[in-house]
C-alpha positions, 0 to 999 in steps of 0.5 A, spaced: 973 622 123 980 623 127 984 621 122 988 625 116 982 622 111 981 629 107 974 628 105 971 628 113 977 632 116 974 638 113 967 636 115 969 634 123 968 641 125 961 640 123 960 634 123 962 634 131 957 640 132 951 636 129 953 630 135 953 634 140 947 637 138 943 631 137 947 627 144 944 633 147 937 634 144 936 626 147 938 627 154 934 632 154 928 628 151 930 623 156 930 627 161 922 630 158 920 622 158 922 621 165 919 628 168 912 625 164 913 617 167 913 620 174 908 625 173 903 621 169 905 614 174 903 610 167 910 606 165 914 603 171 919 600 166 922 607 164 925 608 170 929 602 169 932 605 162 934 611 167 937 608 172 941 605 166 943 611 164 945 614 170 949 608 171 952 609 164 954 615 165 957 616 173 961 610 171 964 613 165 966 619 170 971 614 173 974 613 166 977 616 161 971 618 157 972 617 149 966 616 144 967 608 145 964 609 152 957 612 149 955 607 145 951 604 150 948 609 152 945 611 144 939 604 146 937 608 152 937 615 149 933 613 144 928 608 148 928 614 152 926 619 147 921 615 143 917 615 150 917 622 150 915 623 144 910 618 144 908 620 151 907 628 148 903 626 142 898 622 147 897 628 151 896 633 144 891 628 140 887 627 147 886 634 148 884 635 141 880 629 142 876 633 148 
């Protein structure tokens, strides 16, 4: 996206605020996800994808971060997203059930 390709380079600044919309709607489902395992006390192993994550993350403050840096962190992203949305289905088709 950064180079002088002339198809993308008039896109980039869409293209780079669709990223940083998508990067922050799946911290905050991460962060969704991680509020409802410590709540509910029903999936242990979902703080370990946390724990990921955080280190992820301190450990790209100690470096220059470039985008290279956050690809690991798409995996953790999305396990942690996927927890939240299933987790706020669950609870929606229990109370419509009841």
């Amino acid at each position: 996206m950064y180079n002088n390709a002339p198809t993308i380079y008039h896109y980039s600044d869409i293209l780079l605020a669709v990223s940083n919309v998508v990067a922050a709607l799946m911290i905050l489902l991460g962060f969704i996800g991680l509020i409802l395992a410590i709540i509910r006390g029903k999936m242990k192993q979902i703080y370990l994808f946390a724990l990921m994550e955080v280190g992820f993350t301190l450990s790209a403050l100690l470096v220059e971060v470039q985008g290279r840096y956050h690809i690991p962190l798409i995996f953790i992203y999305s396990i942690l997203a996927a927890y939240t949305l299933y987790s706020i289905i669950e609870i929606t088709t229990r109370r419509i059930s009841h």
